[in-house]
C-alpha positions as CSV (number, residue, x, y, z in Angstrom):
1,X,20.8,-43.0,-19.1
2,X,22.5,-46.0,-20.3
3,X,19.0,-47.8,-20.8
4,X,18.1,-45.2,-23.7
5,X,21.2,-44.9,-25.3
6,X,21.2,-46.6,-29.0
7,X,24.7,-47.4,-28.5
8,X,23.8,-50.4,-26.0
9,X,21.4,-52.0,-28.6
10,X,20.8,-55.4,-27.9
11,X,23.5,-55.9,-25.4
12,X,23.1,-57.1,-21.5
13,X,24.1,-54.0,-19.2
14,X,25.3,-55.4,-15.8
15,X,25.7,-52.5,-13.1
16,X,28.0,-53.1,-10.3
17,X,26.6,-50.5,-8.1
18,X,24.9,-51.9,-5.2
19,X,21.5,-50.2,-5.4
20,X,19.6,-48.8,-9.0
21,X,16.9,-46.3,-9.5
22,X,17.3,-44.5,-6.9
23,X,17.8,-41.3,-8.7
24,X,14.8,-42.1,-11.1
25,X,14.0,-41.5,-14.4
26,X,14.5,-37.2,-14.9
27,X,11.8,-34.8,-15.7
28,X,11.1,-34.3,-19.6
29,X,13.2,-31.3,-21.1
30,X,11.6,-30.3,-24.2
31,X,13.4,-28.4,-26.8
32,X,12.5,-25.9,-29.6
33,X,13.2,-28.8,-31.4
34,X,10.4,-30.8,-29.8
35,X,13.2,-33.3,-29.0
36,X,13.4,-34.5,-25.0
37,X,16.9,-33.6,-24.1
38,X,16.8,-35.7,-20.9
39,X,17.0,-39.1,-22.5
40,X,18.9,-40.1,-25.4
41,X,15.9,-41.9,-27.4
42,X,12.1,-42.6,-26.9
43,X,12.6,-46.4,-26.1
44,X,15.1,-48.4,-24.4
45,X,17.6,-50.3,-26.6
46,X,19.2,-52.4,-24.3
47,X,18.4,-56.0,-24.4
48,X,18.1,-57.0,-20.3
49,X,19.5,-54.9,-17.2
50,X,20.9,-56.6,-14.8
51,X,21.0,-55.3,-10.7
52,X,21.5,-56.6,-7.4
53,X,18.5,-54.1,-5.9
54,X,16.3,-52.3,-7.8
55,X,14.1,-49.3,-5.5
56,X,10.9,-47.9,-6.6
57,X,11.3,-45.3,-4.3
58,X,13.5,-42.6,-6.1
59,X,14.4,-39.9,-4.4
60,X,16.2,-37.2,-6.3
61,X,14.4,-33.9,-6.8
62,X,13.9,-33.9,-10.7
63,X,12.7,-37.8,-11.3
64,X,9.8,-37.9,-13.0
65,X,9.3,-41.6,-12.8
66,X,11.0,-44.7,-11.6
């Protein structure tokens, strides 16, 4: 998930892919831990996202969210 990964802080991510989201945002994986393994941090870091479509409709079997 690049949107949660500190190593795009601050910086515009511009996807060329036609069509975003519509995979979702995946089910929370807890560890013993108590760390989420499904994301990379609890915010996004990115500054702006930038799509040609974005869907609110995600479809794949373990989103959680959009």
């Amino acid at each position: 998930m690049y949107v949660t990964d500190p190593s795009y802080a601050g910086q515009l991510i511009v996807f060329t892919t036609p069509l975003i989201n519509n995979y979702g945002f995946p089910k929370d994986i807890i560890n013993n831990y108590d760390i989420n393994e499904a994301i990379e941090s609890d915010k996004p870091s990115c500054k702006a996202i930038i799509v040609q479509e974005f869907t609110e409709n995600s479809s794949h079997y373990n989103a959680q969210k959009s």
